[in-house]
Legacy VTK file of the C-alpha trace (Angstrom):
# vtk DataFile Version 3.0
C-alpha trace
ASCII
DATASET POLYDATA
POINTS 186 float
25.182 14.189 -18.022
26.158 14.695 -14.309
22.523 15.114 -13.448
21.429 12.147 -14.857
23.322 10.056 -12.253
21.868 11.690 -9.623
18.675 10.332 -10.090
17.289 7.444 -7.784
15.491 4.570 -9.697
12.982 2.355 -8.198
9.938 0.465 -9.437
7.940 1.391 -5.974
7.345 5.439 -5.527
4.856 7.896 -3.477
4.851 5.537 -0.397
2.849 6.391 2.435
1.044 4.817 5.651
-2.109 5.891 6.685
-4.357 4.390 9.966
-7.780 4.922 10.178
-10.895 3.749 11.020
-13.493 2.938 8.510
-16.559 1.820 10.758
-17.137 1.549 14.391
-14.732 -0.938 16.369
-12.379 -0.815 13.654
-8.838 -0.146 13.348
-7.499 0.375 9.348
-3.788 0.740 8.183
-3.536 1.614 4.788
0.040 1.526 2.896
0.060 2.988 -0.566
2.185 2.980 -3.605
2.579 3.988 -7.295
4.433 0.783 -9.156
6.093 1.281 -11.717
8.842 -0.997 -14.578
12.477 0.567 -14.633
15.771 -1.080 -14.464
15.600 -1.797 -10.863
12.718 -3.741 -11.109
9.284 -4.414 -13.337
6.893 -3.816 -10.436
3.791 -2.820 -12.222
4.045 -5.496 -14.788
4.302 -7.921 -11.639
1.633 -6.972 -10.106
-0.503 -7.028 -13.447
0.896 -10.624 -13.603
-0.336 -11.429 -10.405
-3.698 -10.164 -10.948
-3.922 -12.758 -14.505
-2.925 -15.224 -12.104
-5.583 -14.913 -9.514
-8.585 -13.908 -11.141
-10.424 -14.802 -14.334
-11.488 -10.494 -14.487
-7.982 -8.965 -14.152
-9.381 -5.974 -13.614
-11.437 -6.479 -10.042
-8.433 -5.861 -8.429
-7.068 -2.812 -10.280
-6.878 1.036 -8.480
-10.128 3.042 -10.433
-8.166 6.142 -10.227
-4.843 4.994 -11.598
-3.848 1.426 -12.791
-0.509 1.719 -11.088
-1.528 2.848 -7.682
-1.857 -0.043 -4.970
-3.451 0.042 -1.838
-3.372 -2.425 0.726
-5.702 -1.797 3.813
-5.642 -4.628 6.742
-9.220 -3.989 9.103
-8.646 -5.362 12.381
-11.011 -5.655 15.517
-10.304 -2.641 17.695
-11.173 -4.133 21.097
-9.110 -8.160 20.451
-7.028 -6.771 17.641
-7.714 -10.201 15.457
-6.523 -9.980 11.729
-9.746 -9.351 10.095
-9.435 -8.339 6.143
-6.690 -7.770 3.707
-8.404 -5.579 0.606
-6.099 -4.847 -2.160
-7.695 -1.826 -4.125
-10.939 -1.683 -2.166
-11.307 -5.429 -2.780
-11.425 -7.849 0.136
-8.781 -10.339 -1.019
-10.110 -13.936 0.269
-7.996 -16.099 2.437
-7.822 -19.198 -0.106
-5.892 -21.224 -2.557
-6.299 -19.095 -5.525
-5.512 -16.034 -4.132
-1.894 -17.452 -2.803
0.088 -15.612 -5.039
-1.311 -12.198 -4.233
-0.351 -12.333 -0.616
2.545 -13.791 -1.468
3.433 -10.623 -3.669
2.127 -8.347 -0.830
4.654 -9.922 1.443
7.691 -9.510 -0.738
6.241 -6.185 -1.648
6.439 -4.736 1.957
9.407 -6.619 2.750
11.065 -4.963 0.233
9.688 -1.663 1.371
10.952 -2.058 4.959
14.745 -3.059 3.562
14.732 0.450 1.021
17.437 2.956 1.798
15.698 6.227 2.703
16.942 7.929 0.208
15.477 5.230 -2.855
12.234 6.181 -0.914
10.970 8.688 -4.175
8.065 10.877 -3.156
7.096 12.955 -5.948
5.831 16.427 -5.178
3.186 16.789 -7.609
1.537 13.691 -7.057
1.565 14.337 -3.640
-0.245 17.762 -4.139
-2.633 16.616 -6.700
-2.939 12.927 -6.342
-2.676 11.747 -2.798
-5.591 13.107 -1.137
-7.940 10.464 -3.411
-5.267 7.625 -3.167
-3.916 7.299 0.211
-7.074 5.945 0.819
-8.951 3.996 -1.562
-13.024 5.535 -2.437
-11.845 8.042 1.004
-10.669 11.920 0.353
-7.608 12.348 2.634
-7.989 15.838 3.526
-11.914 16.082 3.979
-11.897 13.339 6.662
-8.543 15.303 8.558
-10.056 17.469 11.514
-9.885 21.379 10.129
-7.593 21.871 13.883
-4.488 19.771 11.431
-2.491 21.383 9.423
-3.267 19.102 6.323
0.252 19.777 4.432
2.076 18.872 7.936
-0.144 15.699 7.971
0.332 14.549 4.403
4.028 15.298 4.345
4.405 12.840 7.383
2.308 10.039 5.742
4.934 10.212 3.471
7.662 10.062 5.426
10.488 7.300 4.864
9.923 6.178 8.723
6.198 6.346 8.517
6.242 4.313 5.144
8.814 1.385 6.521
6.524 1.039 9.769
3.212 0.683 8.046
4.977 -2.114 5.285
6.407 -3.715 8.462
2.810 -3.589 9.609
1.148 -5.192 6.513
3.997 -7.875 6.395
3.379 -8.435 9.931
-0.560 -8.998 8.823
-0.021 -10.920 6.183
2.064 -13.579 7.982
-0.575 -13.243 10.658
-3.484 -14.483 7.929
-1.097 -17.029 6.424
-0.153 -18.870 9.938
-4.303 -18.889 10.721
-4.927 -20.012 7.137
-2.481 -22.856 7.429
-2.859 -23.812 11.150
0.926 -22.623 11.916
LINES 1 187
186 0 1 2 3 4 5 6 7 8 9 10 11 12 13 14 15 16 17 18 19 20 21 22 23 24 25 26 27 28 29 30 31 32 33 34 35 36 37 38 39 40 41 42 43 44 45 46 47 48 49 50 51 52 53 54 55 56 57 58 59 60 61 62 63 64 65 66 67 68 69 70 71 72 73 74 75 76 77 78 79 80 81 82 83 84 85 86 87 88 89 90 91 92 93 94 95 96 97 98 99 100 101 102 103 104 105 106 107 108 109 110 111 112 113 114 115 116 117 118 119 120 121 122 123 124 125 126 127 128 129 130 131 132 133 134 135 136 137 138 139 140 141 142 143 144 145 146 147 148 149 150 151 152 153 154 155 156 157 158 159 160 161 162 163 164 165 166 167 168 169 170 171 172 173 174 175 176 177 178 179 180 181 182 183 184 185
């Protein structure tokens, strides 16, 4: 039974930050995430909820590898560094009424990610050897696009750090509030 309270619940697991560029005069910053209901929180079924609430095909907005794996990427202009495009799941989320509550989950999201202890920060081994090199990244293989000079394992285990995960959620709250304050003229 002692072992049993060892264990670290959270609804929000395998988080990792990833930058990147896409296409030419781009900059990408992808934060990643398996969701997930427990007693600390009903993540996934949030999320699911969100998705009824913004489109009439719940599904455009789902991961097509796993259901419960989110990816937010903000694209930016390299050269002015503008806010460009928030896609959630390799769908560009629209800056408009009805998609409201989705940024607004996004924002609580990585907020939430950038207060977590380090040690509620759960990275499971085996989805980060089998998984991760076809999520991190939505449609993108990890690994194949890493220059063969990297040690791949060293590169994936510090996407997955705790440090590297609070930075890039900091980064996508940051974006978020950047699209909201254009979107409403703040």
């Amino acid at each position: 039974m002692d072992k049993v309270s060892n264990i670290n619940f959270t609804g929000i697991s395998n988080i990792a930050g990833v930058g990147f560029s896409r296409k030419e005069n781009t900059i990408s910053r992808s934060l990643s995430m398996v969701l997930k209901d427990d007693y600390n929180g009903q993540d996934f079924s949030n999320f699911k909820n969100v998705l009824k609430r913004i489109s009439n095909n719940s599904d455009e907005f789902k991961n097509s590898i796993s259901p419960d794996v989110l990816n937010i990427e903000c694209i930016s202009d390299e050269f002015n560094n503008k806010n460009s495009a928030l896609y959630v799941n390799g769908k560009l989320l629209d800056v408009n009424d009805d998609n409201l509550p989705m940024f607004s989950y996004i924002a609580k999201l990585s907020k939430r990610i950038v207060g977590m202890n380090y040690k509620n920060m759960i990275v499971n081994n085996d989805y980060k050897k089998y998984m991760a090199d076809n999520t991190l990244i939505y449609g993108v293989s990890f690994k194949k696009n890493l220059p063969n000079t990297l040690n791949k394992e060293e590169v994936l285990d510090s996407v997955f750090s705790p440090a590297n995960s609070k930075s890039f959620a900091q980064y996508v709250n940051d974006f978020v509030q950047g699209l909201m304050n254009m979107y409403f003229g703040v």
